[in-house]
N, C-alpha and C positions, 0 to 999 in steps of 0.2 A: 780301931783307928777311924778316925771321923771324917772324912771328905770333904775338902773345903768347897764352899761355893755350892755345896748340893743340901737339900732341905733335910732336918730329921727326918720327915715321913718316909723320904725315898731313900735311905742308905737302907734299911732289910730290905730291900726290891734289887738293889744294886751288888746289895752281898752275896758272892757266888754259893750256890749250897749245890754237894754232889757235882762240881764239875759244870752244873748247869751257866751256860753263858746268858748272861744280861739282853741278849738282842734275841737268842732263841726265847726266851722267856715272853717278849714283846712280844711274838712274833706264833706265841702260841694261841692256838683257837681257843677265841673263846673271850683272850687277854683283854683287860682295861688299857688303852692307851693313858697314863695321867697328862696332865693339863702341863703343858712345856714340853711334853716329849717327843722328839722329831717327826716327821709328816710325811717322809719319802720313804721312799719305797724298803724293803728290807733288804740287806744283801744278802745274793745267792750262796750258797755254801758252793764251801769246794767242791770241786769234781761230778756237780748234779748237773746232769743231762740238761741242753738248752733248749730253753722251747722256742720255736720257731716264730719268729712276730709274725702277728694276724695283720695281713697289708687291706685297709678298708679300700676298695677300688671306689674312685668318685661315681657316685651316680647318675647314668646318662636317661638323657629324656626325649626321646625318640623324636624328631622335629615333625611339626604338625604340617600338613599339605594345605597349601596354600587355596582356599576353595575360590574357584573362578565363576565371578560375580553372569548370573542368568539375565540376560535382559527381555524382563517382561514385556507384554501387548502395553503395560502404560507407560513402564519409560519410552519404548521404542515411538508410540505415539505424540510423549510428551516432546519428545526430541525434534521429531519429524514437523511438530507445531513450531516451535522453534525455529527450525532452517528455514522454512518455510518464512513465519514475522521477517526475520534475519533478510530476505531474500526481497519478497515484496516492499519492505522497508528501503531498502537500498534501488531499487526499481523507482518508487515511488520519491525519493530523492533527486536520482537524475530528473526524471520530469521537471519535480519542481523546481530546479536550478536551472531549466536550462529557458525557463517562461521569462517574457520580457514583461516587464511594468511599468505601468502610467499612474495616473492622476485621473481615473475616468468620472470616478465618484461626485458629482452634484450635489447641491445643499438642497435636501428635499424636504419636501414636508407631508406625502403620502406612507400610510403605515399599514401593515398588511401581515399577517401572520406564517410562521415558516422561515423558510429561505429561495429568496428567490433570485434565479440566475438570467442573464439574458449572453443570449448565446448569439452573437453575429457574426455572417460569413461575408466579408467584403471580397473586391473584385480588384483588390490590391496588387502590382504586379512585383511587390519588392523584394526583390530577390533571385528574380528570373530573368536571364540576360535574353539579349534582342532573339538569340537562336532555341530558346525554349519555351519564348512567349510565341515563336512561330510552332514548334512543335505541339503545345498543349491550344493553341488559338486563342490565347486571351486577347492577343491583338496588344495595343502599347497607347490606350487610352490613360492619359495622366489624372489624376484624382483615386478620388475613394468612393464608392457607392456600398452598397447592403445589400447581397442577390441573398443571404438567409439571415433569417430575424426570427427569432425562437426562445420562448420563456422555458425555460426547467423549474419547477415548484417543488419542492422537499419541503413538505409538513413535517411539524414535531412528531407527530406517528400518522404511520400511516404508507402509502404506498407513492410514488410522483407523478407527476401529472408533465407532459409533454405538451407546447402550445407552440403552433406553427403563425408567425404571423404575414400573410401575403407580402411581399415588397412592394407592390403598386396600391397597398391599401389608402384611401386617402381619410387621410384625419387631420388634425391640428396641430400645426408645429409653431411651438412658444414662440415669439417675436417673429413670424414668419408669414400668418394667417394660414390656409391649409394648404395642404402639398399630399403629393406621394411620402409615404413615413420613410422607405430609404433615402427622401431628399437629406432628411434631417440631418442623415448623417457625412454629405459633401458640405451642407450647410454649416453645422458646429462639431463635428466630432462626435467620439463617442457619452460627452456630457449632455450635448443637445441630442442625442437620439435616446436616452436614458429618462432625460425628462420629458422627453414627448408619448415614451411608451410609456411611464409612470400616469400621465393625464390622462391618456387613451384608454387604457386596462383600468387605474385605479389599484394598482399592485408594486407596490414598492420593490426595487431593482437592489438587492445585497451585495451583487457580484457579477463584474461582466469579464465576457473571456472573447474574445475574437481570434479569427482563423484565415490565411489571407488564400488565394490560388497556390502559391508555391506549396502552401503546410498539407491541404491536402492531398496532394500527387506525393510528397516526400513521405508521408504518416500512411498511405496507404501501399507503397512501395516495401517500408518499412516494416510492415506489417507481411509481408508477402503476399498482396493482395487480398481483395475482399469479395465477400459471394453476394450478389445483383443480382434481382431477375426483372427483368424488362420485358412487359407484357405484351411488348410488340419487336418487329424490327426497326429499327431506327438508323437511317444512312443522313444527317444534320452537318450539311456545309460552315455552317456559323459555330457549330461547338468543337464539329471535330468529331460525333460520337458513330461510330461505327459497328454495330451491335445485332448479334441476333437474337431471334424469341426467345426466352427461357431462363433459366437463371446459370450462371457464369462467375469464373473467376476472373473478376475487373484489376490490371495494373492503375497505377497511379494517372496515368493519362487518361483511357477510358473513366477511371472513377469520376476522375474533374469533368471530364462531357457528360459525365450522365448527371451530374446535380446541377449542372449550368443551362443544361438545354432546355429550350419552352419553343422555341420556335415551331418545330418540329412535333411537338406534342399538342393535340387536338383541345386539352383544358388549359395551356398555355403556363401561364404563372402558378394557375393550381394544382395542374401536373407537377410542375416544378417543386412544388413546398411537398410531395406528399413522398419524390424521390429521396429528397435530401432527410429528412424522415427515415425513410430505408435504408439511406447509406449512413447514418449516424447510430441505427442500430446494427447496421452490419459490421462496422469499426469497433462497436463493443463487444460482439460476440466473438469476434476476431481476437482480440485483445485478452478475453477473457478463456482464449481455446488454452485447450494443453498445448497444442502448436508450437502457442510462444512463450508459454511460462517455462515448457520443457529446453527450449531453445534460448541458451543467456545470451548468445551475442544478436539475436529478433528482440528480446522482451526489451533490454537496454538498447537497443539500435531504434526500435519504436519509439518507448519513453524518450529518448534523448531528439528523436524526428518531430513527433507529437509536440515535444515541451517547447522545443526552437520554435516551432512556427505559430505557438500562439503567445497574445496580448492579453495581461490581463490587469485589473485596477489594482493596487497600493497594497488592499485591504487584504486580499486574497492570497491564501496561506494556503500549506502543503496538506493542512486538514479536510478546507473548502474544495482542494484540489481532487483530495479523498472519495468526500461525500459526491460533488458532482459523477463519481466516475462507477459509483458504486449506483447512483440515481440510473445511471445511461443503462447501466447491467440490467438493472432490475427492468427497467424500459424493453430494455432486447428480451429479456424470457417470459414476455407479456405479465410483468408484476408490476404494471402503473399502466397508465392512459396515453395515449399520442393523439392527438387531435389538432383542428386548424381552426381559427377565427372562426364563425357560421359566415359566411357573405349574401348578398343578393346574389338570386339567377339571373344571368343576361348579362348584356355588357352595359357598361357603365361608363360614359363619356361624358366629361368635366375639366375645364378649365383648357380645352384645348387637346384634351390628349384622352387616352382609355386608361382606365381606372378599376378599382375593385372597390365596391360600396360592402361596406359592413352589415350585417344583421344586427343592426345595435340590440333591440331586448333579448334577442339569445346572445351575443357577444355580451353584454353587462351578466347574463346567467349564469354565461360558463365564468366569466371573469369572480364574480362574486360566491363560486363553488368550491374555485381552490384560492380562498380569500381566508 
């Protein structure tokens, strides 16, 4: 009997022989599966022992320790540079926000190499009421005069040159014929006292910054004081300065006596330019101590003292503010030159009154050295 639906080939495979079953047959070792013939598994016979399913447990992967990052000598340094920019940066902001600006800048026509600053300390009283121009003795004279007048020089390389210029020096002032050079500046401000030291030197003026009485007693307050030593004692009715031998820690009151006063002092005005010299390096090295950098509410209370009380031209930016500050450092740790006009020995009386005469061929020397 022929099987429908199934192939000749497979009916002798299909046909039982001895009993033997079609699926035991399949299922024997060794057996051909033919091509259509089912794919799953065989079934168990009866009554054979069951085997136990092999349960695969998922494979775990022991988690890895998390390694904690070492910090090296050069991040920890890299870092520390950082807070550090971070820190000065924002120091160096106050300042510059807090400087007031003019128009001081002149249409010149003197050209000179570098950068050059002119640094004047007027006898300004603004900002000091009646009972602190009694305590510090400015007295309550109206106008502006120049007790410091000072070139700062930054060459393209190289180290800066500090130039003190007497106040009583007499020279040429533009439409005026000649005068005292601080006249120039009651005369026209600080545009006419700009082109009169440009005539005088022969050194083109980049940058001017002025500093009144109030700025310094505030800037050296601010600072927590600054270290002076004054090679004598000094007891000066006219400045106020009260001082013994030696060097000392000056508040903002004595600091102002001691750059103001000439009376009292036996080279008079040249005494005077050689203090103020001292106290412009002592304000840098101050500034630059650990003192105040370790101390944020000194370094920002300075910056913010210092910036207030100075003026400076249009031109001058927080970069210019940089270099000047970084010229005065190097000034303080004797890496540049501080020096004053050369003048004549002896006094000097002209047009009525005492004067300071120049050494014009060594003043054209020194002028034409940091030119």
């Amino acid at each position: 009997m022929t099987n429908r639906g199934v192939p000749p080939e497979f009916e002798s495979w299909m046909r039982p022989e001895g009993g033997e079953q079609p699926t035991q047959r399949l299922n024997a070792p060794g057996a051909r599966r033919p091509v259509g013939s089912p794919t799953g598994p065989a079934p168990r016979p009866v009554g054979s022992p069951q085997r136990p399913a092999v349960q695969t447990l998922p494979r775990t992967i022991p988690p890895t320790k998390r390694r904690r990052r070492r910090w090296s000598a050069k991040r920890i340094l890299l870092t520390a540079l950082a807070v550090i920019a971070v820190y000065a940066t924002a120091v160096a902001t106050v300042f510059a926000t807090s400087v007031t600006k003019i128009d001081a800048l002149p249409v010149s026509s003197v050209s000179s190499s570098g950068t050059n600053y002119l640094l004047v300390g007027s006898d300004s009283r603004v900002g000091l009421s009646a009972k602190e121009q009694r305590r510090l003795h400015t007295g309550s004279t109206e106008g502006q005069r120049t007790d410091t007048i000072m070139i700062m020089h930054v060459p393209l390389i190289g180290a800066p040159t500090l130039v003190s210029i007497p106040r009583d020096s007499w020279v040429g002032i533009p439409g005026y014929g000649q005068g005292k050079i601080n006249s120039a500046f009651a005369l026209g401000g600080p545009q006419l006292m700009i082109t009169t030291v440009e005539e005088a030197t022969g050194l083109h003026i980049d940058n001017y910054v002025e500093i009144g009485f109030a700025g310094v007693a505030d800037t050296t307050d601010a600072l927590g004081g600054v270290r002076l030593c004054p090679d004598r004692r000094y007891n000066d009715a006219n400045s106020g300065l009260k001082v013994k031998k030696g060097c000392q820690i000056m508040d903002g009151q004595d600091a102002l006596a001691y750059v103001r006063m000439r009376y009292a002092d036996p080279r008079g005005d040249l005494g005077r330019v050689e203090r103020q010299q001292e106290f412009m390096s002592a304000v840098a090295k101050r500034a630059m101590s650990p003192i105040t950098w370790l101390l944020p509410w000194r370094a920002f209370g300075a910056a913010s003292a210092a910036g207030g009380s100075l003026t400076v031209d249009k031109s001058t930016g927080i970069f210019d503010d940089a270099r000047l500050a970084v010229a005065m450092g190097m000034i303080s740790m004797g890496m540049g030159d501080a020096t004053t006009v050369p003048t004549v020995d002896g006094s000097y009386y002209v047009g009525g009154q005492d004067a300071v005469k120049w050494d014009t061929p060594r003043a054209l020397e020194l002028f034409n050295s940091i030119d």
